[in-house]
C-alpha angles and dihedrals in degrees: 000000000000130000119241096188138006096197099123140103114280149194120244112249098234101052089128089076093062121082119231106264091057093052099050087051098052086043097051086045100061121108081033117129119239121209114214114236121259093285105004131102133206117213116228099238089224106050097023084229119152104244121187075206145018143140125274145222136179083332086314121127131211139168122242084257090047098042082050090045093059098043107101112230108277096012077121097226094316122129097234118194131192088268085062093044081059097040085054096040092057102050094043095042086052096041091136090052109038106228114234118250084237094054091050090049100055095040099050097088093247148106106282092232082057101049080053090061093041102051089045086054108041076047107047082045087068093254094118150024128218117194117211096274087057101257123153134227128172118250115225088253092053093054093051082051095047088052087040093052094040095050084056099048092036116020091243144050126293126294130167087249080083111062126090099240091053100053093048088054087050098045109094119168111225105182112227130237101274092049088057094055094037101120108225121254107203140290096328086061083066087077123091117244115236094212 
């Protein structure tokens, strides 16, 4: 399914390099407000601007217009990303048969110390519920968020096409007509295109 808008909050790429204690601090940093040093300035990430101060996140500054710019409507304040939208997919989309925390963690697109994080937090934020055998159900407020966060990033209320988990089952690579008549060159030909 195709993206209407990428004007939400994300993840940096490389978050793999980090261990985990400083990933749970610049995770439980984000949304703080940095004040710039006696004659130094931060830039917003979004408007390049020079701010004496601004809210982070993952070494990211934004200015309070921006920060709100970027909140989805009834995220409550909470600076949703594309893993929450799946976290929250997943839960609302399975919602007869309760989907596992495990499950969700491991179907959200991101590093699983950081769907651990995510899942404690969208939780203790009221989005979600998890019973004692660690089951999963979606809170009225998440989903208000979930349909917030998907109209932002579609155009349109949530469907399962969005999630993650559902557009790798349904991506199936057909090579075209060219790949199939390509002759090989050698030993770097015996590794699978991306693309």
């Amino acid at each position: 399914m195709e993206k209407k808008s990428d004007h939400i909050f994300s993840y940096p790429p490389n978050l793999q390099e980090l261990d985990l204690a400083t990933l749970v601090n610049l995770y439980r940093e984000r949304g703080e407000i940095l004040k710039a040093r006696a004659g130094s300035y931060v830039a917003c990430a979004i408007t390049k601007e020079l701010l004496r101060e601004a809210k982070s996140w993952f070494g990211l500054f934004y200015s309070q217009d921006a920060w709100d710019s970027l909140l989805t409507k009834n995220s409550g304040g909470y600076p949703l990303t594309e893993a929450e939208m799946n976290a929250l997919g997943l839960v609302y989309s399975n919602r007869k048969e309760p989907p596992h925390r495990e499950f969700v963690e491991k179907n959200i697109g991101t590093l699983p110390k950081l769907a651990y994080l995510i899942i404690n937090d969208i939780k203790q934020f009221g989005f979600i519920k998890e019973d004692e055998h660690g089951f999963l159900m979606i809170a009225p407020a998440g989903e208000k968020a979930l349909q917030g966060i998907a109209k932002r990033m579609y155009g349109r209320s949530f469907s399962k096409e969005m999630l993650i988990s559902h557009q790798a089952a349904h991506t199936v690579e057909t090579p075209s007509r060219s790949q199939k008549s390509r002759p090989t060159r050698g030993k770097d030909q015996d590794q699978t295109s991306l693309f």
